[in-house]
C-alpha positions in Angstrom: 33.9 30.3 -5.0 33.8 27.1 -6.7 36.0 24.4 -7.9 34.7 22.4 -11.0 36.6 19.4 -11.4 36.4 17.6 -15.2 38.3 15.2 -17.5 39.8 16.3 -20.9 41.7 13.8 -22.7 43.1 12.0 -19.7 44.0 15.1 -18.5 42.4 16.5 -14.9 40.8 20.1 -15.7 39.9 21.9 -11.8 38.3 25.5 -12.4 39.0 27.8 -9.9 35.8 30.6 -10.2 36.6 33.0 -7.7 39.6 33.6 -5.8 41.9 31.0 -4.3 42.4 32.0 -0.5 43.0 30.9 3.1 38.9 30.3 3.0 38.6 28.3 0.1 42.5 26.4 -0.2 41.8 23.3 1.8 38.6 22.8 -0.6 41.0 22.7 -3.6 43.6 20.7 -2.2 41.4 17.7 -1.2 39.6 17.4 -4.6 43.0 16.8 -6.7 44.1 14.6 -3.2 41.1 12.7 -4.0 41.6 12.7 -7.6 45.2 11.6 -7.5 44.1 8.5 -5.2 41.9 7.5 -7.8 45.3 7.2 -10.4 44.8 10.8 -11.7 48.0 11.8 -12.8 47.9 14.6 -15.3 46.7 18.0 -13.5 45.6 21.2 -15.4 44.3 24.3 -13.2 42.7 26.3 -15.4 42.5 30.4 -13.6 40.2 31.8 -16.5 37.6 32.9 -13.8 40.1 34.0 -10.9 41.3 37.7 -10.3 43.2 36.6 -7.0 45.4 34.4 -5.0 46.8 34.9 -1.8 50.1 33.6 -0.1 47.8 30.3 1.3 46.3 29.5 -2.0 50.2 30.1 -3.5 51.1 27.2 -0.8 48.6 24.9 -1.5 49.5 24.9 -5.1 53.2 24.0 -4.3 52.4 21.3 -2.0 49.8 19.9 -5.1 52.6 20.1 -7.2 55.1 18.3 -4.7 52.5 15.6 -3.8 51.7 15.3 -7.3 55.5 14.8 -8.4 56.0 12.4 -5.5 53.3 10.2 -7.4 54.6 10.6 -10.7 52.8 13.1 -12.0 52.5 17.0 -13.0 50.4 20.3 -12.0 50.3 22.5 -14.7 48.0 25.9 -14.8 46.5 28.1 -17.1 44.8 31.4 -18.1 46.3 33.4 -15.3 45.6 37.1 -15.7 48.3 39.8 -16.1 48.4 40.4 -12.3 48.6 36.7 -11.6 51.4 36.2 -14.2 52.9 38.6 -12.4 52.5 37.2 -9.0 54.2 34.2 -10.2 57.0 35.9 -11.6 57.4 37.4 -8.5 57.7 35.1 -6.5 59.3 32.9 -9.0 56.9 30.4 -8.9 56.7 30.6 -12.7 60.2 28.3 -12.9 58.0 25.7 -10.5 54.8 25.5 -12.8 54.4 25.2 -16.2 52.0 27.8 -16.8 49.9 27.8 -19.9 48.4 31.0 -22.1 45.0 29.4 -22.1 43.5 25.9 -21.2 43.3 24.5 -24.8 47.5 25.3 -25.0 47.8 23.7 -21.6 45.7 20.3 -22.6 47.9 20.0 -25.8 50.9 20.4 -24.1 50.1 17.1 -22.0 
């Protein structure tokens, strides 16, 4: 598991490669913390390389997104697989994010 954090066009890219889960979550959440104290505003998680999330790593994304909305910003993800799209629906996370088809959508949306 790894989380590769980068800049495209004053957006913040953070690769999840692996899956995102009560192992791993506090990892994630402290790099876009530290990002955001830096003045990062614009978030963009891309999934590309991630077949699974659990409840945790579901939590830890909402509490990025309300941390980052408290701060004037905005998590967005992308590239979820078919069973994560569905986990989202599920849960009805997917009227929380804004979830992109693929990274390059989710950048120009920004």
């Amino acid at each position: 598991m790894a989380f590769n954090v980068t800049r495209a066009g004053g957006v913040t890219v953070v690769d999840v490669d692996g899956q995102l889960i009560v192992g791993n979550r506090q990892e994630l959440k402290q790099k876009v913390l530290d990002e955001l104290e830096k003045g990062e505003r614009k978030f963009l998680v891309d999934f590309t390389k991630t077949g699974y999330i659990d409840s945790s790593g579901l939590g830890v994304l909402v509490s990025l997104s309300k941390k980052i909305r408290e701060q004037g910003g905005e998590l967005r993800l992308s590239s979820l697989n078919e069973d994560l799209r569905t986990l989202f629906e599920l849960t009805k996370l997917d009227t929380l994010f804004r979830i992109a088809g693929s990274r390059a959508e989710g950048l120009a949306d920004f």
